[in-house]
N, C-alpha and C positions, 0 to 999 in steps of 0.2 A: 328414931327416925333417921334415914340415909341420909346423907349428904344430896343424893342423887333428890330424894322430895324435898329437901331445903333449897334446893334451886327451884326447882317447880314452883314450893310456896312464894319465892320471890317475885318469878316469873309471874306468877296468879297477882302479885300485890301489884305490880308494875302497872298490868293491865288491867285492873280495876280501877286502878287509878286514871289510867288512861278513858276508862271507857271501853274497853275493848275487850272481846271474847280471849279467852288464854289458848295461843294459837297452838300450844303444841299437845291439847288437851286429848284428840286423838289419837297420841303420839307418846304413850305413856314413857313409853322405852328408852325413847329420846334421851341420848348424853347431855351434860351439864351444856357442852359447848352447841350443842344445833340447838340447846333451847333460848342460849343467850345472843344465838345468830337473828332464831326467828323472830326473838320481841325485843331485841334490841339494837344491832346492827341494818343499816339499810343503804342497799349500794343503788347504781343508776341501773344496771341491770334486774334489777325484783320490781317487782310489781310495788307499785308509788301506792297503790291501796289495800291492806291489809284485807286477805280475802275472807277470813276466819273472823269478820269483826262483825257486828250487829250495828254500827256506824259507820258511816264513811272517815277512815284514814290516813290520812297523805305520809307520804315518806320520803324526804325530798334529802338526799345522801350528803356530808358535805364537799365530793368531789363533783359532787354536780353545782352548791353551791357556788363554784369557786370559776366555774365556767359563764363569766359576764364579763361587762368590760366594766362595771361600777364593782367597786369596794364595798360598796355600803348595800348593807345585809337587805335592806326595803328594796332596792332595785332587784335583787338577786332571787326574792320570792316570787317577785313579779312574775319573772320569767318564767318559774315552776309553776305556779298557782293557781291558775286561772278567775278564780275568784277573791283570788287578794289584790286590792287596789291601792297605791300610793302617787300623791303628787308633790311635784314641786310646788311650793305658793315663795314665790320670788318678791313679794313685795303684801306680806301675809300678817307685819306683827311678827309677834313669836312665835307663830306656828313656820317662821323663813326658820329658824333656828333646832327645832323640830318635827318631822314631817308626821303626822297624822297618819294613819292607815285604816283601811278596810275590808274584813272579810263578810260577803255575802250579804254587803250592800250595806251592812249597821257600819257603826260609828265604832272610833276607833277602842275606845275604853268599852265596847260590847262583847271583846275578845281578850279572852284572859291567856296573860300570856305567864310562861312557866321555862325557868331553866333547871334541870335537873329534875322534872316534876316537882319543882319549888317555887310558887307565887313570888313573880317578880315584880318588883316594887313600880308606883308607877311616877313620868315625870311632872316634874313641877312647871311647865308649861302647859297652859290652857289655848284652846286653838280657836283666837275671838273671830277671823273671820277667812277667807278663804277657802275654807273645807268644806263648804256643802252641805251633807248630810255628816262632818265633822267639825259645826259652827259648836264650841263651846266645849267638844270631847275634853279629855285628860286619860290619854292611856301613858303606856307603857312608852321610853324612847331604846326600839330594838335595834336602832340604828349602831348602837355603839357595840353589839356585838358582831365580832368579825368572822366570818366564815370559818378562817384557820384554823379557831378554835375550837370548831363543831366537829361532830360523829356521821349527828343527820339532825334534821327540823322534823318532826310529828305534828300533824295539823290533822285537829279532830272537827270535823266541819259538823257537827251536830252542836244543839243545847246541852249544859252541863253544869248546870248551877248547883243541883244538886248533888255531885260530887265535889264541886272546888268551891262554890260559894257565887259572891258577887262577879259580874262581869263577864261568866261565860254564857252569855245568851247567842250570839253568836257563833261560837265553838270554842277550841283551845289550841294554844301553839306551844308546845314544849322543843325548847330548844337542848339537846342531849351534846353532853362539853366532852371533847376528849380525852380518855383514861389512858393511853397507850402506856407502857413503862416502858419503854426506850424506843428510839427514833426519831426522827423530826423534818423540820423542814426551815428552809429560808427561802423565801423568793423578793421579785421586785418587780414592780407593774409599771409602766409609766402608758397614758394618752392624752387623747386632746379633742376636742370635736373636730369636726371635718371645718367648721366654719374657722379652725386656727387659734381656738382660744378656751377657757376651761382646763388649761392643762394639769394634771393628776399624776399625781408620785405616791403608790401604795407601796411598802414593805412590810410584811411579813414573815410569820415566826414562828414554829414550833415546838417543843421540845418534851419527852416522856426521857421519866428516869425512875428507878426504883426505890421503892420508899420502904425498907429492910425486905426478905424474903417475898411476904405476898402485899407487895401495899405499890404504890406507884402516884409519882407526880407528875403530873401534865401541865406546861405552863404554854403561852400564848401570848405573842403583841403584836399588835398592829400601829404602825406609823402614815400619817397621811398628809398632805399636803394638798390643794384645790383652790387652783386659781381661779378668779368669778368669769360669768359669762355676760355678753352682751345680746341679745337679742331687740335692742333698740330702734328706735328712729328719733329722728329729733322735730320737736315738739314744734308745730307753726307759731305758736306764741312766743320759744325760746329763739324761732329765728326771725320772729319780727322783729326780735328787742336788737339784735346782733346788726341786722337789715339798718337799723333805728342809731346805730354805731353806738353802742350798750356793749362795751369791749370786757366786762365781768359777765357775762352770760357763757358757757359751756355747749360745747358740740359733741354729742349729746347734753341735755340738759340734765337729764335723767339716766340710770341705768338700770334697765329690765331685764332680769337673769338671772343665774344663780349664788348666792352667796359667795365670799370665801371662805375659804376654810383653812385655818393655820394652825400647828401644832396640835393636830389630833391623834392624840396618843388612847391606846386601852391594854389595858396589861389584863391576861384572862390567869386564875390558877384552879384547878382541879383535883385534890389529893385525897386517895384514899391507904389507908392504915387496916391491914388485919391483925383485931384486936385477941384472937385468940379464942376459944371456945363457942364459933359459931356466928362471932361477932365483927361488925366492921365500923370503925371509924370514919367519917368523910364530910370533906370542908371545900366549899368554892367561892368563887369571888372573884371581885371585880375592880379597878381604878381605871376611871375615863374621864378624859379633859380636851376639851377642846376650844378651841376662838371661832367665831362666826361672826362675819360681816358683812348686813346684804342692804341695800336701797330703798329709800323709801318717793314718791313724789313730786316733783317738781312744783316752788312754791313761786308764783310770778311776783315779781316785784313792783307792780301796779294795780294786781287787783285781789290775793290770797287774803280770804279775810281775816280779822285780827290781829293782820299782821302790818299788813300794808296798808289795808284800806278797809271801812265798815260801811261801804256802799255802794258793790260790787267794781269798783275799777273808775267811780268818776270821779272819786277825791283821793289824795294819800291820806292813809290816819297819821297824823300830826302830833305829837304828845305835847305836853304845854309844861315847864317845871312849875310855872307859877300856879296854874291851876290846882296841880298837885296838893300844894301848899295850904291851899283855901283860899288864893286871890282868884279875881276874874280873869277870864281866858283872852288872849292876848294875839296867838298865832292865828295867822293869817291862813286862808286854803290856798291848798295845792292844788288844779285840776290833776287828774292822770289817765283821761282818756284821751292821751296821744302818743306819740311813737316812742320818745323816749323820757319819763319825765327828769332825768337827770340833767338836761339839757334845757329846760326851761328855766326860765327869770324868777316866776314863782319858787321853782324848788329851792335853787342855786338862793333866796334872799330868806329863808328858811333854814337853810344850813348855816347865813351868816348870822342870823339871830341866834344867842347863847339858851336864850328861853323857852328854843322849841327844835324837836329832831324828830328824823323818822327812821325805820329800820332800815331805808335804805343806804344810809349814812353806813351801816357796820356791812351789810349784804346788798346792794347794789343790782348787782345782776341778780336777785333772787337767792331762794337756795334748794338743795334737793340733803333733808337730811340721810346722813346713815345712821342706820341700827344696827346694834352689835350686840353680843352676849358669851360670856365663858360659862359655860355648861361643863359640870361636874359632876362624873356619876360614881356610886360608889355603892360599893355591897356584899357582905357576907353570909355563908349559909355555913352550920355546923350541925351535925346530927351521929346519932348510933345506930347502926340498925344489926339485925339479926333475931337468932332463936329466941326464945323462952323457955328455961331447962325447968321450973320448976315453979309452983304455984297455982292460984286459979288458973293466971294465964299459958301454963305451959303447953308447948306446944304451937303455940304462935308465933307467928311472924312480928316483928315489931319494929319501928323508925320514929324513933324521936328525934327531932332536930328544931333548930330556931333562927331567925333570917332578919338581917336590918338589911334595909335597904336607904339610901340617900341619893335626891337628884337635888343640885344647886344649881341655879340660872340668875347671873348676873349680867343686870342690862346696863347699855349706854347707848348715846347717844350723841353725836359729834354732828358740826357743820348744821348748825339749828342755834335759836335762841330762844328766852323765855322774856319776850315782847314787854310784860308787865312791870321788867327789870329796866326798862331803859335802854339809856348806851352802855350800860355799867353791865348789860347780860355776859354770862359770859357763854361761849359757843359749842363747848363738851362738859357734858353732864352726866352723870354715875346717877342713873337713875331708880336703882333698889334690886332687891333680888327679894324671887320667891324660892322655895323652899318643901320641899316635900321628903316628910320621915316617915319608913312603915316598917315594923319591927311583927313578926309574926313565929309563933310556936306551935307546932303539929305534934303529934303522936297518934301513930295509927298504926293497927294492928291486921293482920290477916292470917288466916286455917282455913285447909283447905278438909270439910268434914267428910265422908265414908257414909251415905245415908243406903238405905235395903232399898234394894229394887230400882237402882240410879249405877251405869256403868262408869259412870264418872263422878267423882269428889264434887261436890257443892262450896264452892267457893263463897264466904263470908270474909268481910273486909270493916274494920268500926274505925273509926276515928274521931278528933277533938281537936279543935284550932282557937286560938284565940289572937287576933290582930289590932295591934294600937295604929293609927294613922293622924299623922300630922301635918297643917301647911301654913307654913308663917309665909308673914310677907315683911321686909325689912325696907326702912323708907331710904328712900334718894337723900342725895346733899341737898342743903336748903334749898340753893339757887333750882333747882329741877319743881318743885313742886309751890315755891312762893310766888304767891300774890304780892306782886311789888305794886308801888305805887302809882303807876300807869295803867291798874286794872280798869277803874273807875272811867277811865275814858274810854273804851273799849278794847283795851291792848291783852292778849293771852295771856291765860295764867298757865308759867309754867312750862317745861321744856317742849316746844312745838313738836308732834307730831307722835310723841308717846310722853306724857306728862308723871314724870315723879312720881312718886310714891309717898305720902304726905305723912305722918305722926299720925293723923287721923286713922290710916290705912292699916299701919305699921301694927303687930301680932300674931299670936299663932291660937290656931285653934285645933282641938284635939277628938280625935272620936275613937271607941274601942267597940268592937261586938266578938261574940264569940260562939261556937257551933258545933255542935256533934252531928254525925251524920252515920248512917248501915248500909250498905250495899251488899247481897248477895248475885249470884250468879250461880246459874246451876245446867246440865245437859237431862231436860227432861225423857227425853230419849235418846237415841243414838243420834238423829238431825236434827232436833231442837231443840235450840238450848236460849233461856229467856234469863232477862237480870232484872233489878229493880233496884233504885235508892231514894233513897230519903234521909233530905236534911232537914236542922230545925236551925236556924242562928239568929242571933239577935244582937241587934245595936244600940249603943248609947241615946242615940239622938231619935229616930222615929219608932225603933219597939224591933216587934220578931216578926221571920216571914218563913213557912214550911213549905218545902219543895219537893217535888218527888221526878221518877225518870222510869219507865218502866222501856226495854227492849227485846226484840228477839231475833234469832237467824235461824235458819230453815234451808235444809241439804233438803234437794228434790233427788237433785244427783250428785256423781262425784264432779260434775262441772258446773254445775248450776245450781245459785241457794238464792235465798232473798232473804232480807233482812228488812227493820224497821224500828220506829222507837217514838217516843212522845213523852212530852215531859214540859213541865212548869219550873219558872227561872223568875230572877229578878236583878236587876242593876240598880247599886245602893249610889244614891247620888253624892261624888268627892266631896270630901271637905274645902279642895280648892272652890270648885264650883258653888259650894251655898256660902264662901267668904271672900271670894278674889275680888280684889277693885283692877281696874283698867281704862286709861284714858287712850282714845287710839282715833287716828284720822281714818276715814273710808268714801269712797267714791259712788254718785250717784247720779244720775244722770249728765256725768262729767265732771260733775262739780264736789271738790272737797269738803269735807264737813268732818267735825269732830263729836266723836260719840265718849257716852260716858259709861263703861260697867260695871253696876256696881251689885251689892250683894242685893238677893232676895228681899230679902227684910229690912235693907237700909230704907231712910225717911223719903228720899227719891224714887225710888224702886216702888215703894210701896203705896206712893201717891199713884202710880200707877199702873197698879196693878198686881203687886209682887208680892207672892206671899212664899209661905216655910214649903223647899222643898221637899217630895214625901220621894220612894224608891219606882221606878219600874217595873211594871210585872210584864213577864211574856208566857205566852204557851206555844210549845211548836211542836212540830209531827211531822216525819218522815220516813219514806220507803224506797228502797229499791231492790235491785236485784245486782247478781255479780255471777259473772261466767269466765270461768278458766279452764282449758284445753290446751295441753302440751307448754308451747308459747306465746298462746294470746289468753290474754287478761283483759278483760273488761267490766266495767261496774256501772251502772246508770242509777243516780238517786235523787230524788223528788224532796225538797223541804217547803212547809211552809212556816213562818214565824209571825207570830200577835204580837205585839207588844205597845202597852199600854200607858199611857201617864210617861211619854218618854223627855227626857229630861234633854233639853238642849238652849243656846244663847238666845232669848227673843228675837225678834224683828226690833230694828230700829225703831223707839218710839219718839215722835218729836214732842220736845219742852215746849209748850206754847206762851209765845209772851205772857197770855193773861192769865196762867199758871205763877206767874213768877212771884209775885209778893205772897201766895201763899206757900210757895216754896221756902221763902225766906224765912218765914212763921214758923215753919218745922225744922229749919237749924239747915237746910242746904245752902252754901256758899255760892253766891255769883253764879244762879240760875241763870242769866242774861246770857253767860257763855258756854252754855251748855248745851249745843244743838239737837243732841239726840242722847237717849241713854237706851240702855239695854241691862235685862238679868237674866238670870236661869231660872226657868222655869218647867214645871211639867205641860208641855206646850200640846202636846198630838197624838193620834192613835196612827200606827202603822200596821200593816200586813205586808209582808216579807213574803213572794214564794220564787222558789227556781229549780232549774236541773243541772245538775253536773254530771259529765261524763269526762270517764279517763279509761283510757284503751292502749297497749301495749303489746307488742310482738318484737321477737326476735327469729333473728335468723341466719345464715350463711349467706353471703352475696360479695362479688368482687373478690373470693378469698379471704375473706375476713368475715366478721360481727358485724352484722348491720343490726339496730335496734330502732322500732316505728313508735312514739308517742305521742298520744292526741290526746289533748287535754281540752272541754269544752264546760262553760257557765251561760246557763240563761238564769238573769236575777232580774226581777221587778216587784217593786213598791210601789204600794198605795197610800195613801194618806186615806186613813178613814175618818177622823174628827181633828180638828184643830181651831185654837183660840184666835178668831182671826182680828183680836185687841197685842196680841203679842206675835201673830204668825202670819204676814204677808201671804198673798198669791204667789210673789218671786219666790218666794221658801219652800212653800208646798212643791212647787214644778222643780225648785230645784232635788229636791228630796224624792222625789217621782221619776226622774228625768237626768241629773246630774249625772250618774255613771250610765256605761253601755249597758243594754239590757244585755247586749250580747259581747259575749268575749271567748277565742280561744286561741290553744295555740299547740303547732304540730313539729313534731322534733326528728329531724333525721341524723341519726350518729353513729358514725361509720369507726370500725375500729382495725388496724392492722398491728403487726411485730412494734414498730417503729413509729409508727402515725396513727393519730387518730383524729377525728374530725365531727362538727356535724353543722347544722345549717335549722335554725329554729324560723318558721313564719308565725307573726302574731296577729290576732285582728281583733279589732274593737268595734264596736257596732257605731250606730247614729248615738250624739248624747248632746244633752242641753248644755251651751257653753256660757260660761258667762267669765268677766273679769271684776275683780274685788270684790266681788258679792253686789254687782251691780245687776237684778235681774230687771230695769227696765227697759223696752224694744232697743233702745240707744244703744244699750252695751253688751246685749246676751242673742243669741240665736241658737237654731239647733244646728248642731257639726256635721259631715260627714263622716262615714264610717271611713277605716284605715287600715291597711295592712301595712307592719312592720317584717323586716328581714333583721335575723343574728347570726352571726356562723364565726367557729373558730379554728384552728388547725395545732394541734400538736407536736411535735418531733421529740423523742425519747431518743438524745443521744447515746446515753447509757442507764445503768440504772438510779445514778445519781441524780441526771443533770437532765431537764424538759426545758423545751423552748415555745412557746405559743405565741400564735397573732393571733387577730378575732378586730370584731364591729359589732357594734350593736346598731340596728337602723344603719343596715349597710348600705342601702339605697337611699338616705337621708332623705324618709319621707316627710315631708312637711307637715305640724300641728294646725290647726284651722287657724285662719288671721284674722284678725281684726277685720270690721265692718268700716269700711271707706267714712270718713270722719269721727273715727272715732280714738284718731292717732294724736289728734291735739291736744288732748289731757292725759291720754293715757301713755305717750310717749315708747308704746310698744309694739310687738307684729302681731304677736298670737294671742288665744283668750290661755288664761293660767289656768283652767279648771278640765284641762285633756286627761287623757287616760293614759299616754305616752310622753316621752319626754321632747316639751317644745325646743330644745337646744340642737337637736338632728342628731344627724350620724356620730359617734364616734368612737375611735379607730385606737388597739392598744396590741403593744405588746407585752411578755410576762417570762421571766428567767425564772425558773424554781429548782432549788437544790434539795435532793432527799438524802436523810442519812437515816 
């Protein structure tokens, strides 16, 4: 066999694996190098959708990545994508620490996401609220990979579970690392928003070097820095107290915005080794760390309950020590419905008594805690691939390899107390970390067979995977999760506002499945050519699930074919998700409350309601058509997607007083403080359908390269069935309604000798807004629709040295505000759940050096 068909056969393996028709299959003749251009390289000038394919896929280059004014790889898809959606949630829990994503309307862990064509581990943050139709996800955190380090993104917008397994019911995102052997780059970003604050320091880095005759190493880092944002108002309560001469109260009380971010570093390596006789070595990976600290709340120091007061704002809670003890109670009341109670006779003869105190003694002015976490991600891939000289197998294609993956997230918590502790609390608290390990081994094989009466080789593709997955949860210091002895009066157990992580909590839980799967691919004719796969895999915990995917595409002409596919999936529910505990504050018709999450199958959970989760099934089906002529390219394709038994965070359920003593009976602790809990459950039936168009031309204008790209999604959801013991009205409509049904966005990029430029508009349709997950009339309404402006400018003063400006939200359109009273508790402008970014415009510049 040639060398010339061992690239071919590689070529064949790639795009099976992808999903994708093997594009140069026409094209028999084709050299090693145009076949490794056409299914491997993708620049801004080719066509973003692979024409040759039987699905729709995206090819989004890394020099187009690199054209935003955000660092961070989720803003960056944004812009290409039209159907991938990411938000800030500023005031979110963990999910402020890692942002959620979605394509085509699912939830963020319904996209499998892949670097190298190698299932990327996913993180140890679970996203308890803020996300919408990503309340409870756990996907992938793609954030910490940096553009520098890419070729190009691949986004397969079709179903594919039965090629890769769990998770791709929504499609897949393979992110391709770069191989270069020599060359590289250093550059340095710095902006700011237009509003003067947020300011951002990106540098990076690249370097290719050769790794003996034919092998080469490619290494990559990114440095970042991110000051927080404000988009506040301050609170009429925080300025009644000020009003009230309360000289401990802050202006802002609160701060609504985006995180910081400090020292975030990611180192990328990519090496490959030719091993000699057909064979090749190749190993990548990752180290990322970062600090993040973002706001949570404002707690009044006259009426936050359990802290201040247990009767909304007309007594202070009082502790008593002697009551503690088992004497009679002794302290006298407070009133605190008045201006300031720091200031009255009652309080002031309260503070003089040794016998009794209140929180406002240590926090006064109230407090608004922060939440912080160092996230640490880490991961390796090593594998062989090449020929087969001899044996059954000879003849084949082969890649064995094996992948750990680790995400670490450790929380804290500062400027808060744990109420139950007394005056003795103390005010920062190391609240535990979760944990998530996935270690995974592949071998897969591809030939391409020579059958009679077929003018093209029939591609056959086998393979075998088997993945262990892991998620511990490590407890807080005592003081974060102890019941001190001021519980019994009604005082918090436990660090306000995200509570400790208890011995109780604290372990890891483990789950393995393992899978084979066949995919052929074949050209039944000269114009169409149909595939099929089938997998079988099977898990530890709830048994096996068989998938199949059958597709085809069809040349009418040489400009015109159509394509289509349909196929059965499944999303196997985390082991975070059937074991994570979580205590978290959440907003409701103004009003704070502390909700509890806890497992499925805990004795809480299960009083109401919770039972073992089982996986998601879906089925989807998709067509369209795709027309290329000269320089326009265009594709229109239809999907719709079922998915059944889908696994996401309950509705808040309320603990009802007269629940409580038999709570107590089945081992749950201080049920009295437990306002709401929530699990994961198989809550709802969905129907997913929409259309995506993406259209392209080039051409000559102004004496240069002009290139036109229009990128368009229409997505809407239904909610077909759901448990409405576990799943609100607010939940449904947010799931229905939360994203635009409509979104697109049109690119004009001009290019000359020395300059180059272009000018992106975006728009987002109407969508239902809401803040904290607060969907009642008080806090949510529907938004209007938006156009955003981006545009950047180039200068190439040699071939070293590029200088860029650029905006994103050049006209600093504003995100929808807040509803006229609804700024007193929430202490913000806008609702958190936009489709763009509430912070506005902002403005950067970018030095990059090429060697």
């Amino acid at each position: 066999m040639s060398n010339k068909f061992r690239a071919g056969s590689l070529a064949l393996a790639v795009s099976a694996a992808l999903g994708t028709a093997p594009v140069f299959a026409a094209e028999s003749d084709a050299s090693v190098e145009e076949v490794e251009k056409i299914v491997v390289v993708g620049s801004r000038a080719a066509p973003r959708s692979i024409a040759d394919s039987a699905v729709p896929v995206d090819i989004v280059g890394g020099n187009e990545l690199g054209k935003s004014a955000s660092s961070d790889m989720l803003d960056q898809l944004v812009g290409a994508i039209p159907s991938f959606n990411v938000r800030a949630q500023p005031i979110s829990d963990a999910a402020t620490l890692i942002r959620p994503v979605n394509l085509r309307g699912l939830s963020s862990d319904s996209t499998l996401v892949l670097v190298n064509g190698k299932r990327r581990h996913r993180a140890s943050v679970i996203a308890f609220q803020g996300g919408g139709v990503n309340d409870g996800a756990q996907g992938p955190d793609i954030s910490v990979i940096p553009s520098v380090a890419l070729k190009q993104v691949e986004v397969l917008r079709d179903g594919a579970a039965a090629q890769y397994g769990s998770d791709a019911i929504a499609g897949v995102m393979n992110f391709v690392l770069k191989d270069d052997a020599d060359g590289g780059s250093l550059s340095i970003k710095q902006g700011e928003f237009f509003e003067g604050d947020g300011s951002t320091t990106t540098i990076d880095g690249n370097i290719g070097m050769p790794f003996t005759d034919d092998g080469s190493i490619n290494l990559s880092f990114q440095l970042k820095q991110a000051d927080p944002t404000s988009r506040s108002v301050q609170r009429p309560d925080a300025q009644a107290l000020i009003d009230a001469g309360n000289t401990a109260v802050t202006d802002p009380a609160q701060i609504w915005g985006n995180p910081e971010i400090e020292d975030d570093i990611t180192l990328f390596g990519n090496i490959k080794l030719d091993l000699g006789d057909d064979k090749e070595f190749y190993t990548f990976g990752n180290y990322s760390e970062r600090d993040v600290t973002g706001g949570f709340y404002y707690r009044n120091p006259h009426n936050r309950g359990n802290v201040f007061s247990i009767d909304g704002g007309e007594t202070l809670l009082v502790g008593d020590i002697a009551q503690s003890e088992g004497a009679a109670r002794t302290c006298a009341v407070v009133p605190a419905n008045v201006p300031n109670v720091l200031d009255t006779q009652a309080y002031q003869d309260m503070v003089a008594d040794p016998n009794c105190f209140s929180m406002n003694q240590i926090m006064p002015g109230g407090y608004t805690p922060a939440f912080g976490g160092n996230i640490t991600d880490t991961s390796l891939t090593m594998g062989v691939k090449g020929d087969i000289k001899s044996g059954i197998l000879a003849e084949w294609f082969f890649d064995l390899s094996g992948s750990v993956g680790r995400n670490e997230s450790d929380f804290n918590l500062k400027n808060t107390l744990n109420p139950s502790l007394g005056l003795a609390t103390p005010t920062e608290f190391d609240t535990g970390k979760y944990i998530q390990l996935e270690k995974t081994f592949n071998f897969d094989i591809v030939r391409a067979f020579d059958l009679e009466g077929l003018d093209e080789p029939v591609n056959v593709a086998l393979g075998a995977e088997f993945r262990e997955e892991s998620f511990e949860i490590i407890a807080g210091e005592e003081a974060s999760w102890k019941a001190g002895d001021f519980a019994d009066q009604g005082f918090n157990i436990g660090s306000h506002g995200f509570k400790g992580f208890g011995p109780e909590a604290q372990g890891r839980n483990d789950r393995r499945n393992w899978a084979l799967y066949a995919d052929v691919e074949a050209y039944l004719t000269e114009d169409l050519m149909v595939g099929t796969a089938i997998r079988f895999e099977d898990f530890t915990t709830f048994g096996d699930t068989t998938n199949y995917k059958l597709t085809f595409q069809y040349s009418l002409s040489d400009e015109f074919s159509l394509r289509g596919s349909t196929s059965t999936g499944f999303r196997a529910p985390t082991v975070g998700q059937a074991n994570v505990v979580n205590t978290a504050t959440s907003i409701v018709n103004g009003d704070l409350i502390q909700s509890f999450t806890a497992p499925p199958t805990d004795p809480l959970s299960a009083f109401y309601g919770g039972e073992e989760l089982q996986p998601e099934e879906s089925r989807s089906y998709a067509g369209g058509i795709v027309y290329q002529e000269g320089d326009l390219f265009i594709t229109v394709d239809y999907y719709n997607i079922e998915v059944t038994d889908r696994i996401a965070q309950s509705s808040q359920i309320t603990v009802r007083e007269e629940d409580h003593e038999a709570l107590r009976e089945i081992g749950v602790q201080n049920p009295e403080l437990i306002s709401k809990v929530t699990y994961f459950a198989n809550d709802f039936d969905t129907t997913t359908q929409g259309l995506d168009i993406v259209g392209n031309y080039s051409m000559e204008l102004f004496g240069g390269d002009t290139e036109l790209s229009l990128a368009y999604n229409w997505n809407e959801t239904t909610v077909d069935k759901f448990d409405p013991t576990t799943t609100d009205e607010g939940k449904v409509r947010r799931l229905e309604e939360g994203m635009p049904d409509h979104r697109a966005t049109f690119t004009v990029a001009q290019s000359w000798d020395d300059i180059s430029m272009f000018i992106r508009a975006n728009y987002f349709g109407e969508y239902y807004a809401t803040h904290a997950d607060d969907t009642s009339d008080w806090g949510s309404e529907t938004a209007d629709a938006a156009v955003t402006f981006d545009a950047e400018m180039s200068y190439f003063m040699n071939d070293s040295f590029t200088f860029s400006v650029g905006a994103t939200n050049l006209f600093d359109q504003e995100a929808e505000k807040l509803k006229d009273g609804t700024y007193g508790a929430l202490g913000a402008k806008f609702y958190e759940s936009g489709p763009f970014d509430y912070n506005g415009g902002f403005y950067y510049a970018k030095v990059q050096y090429n060697f």
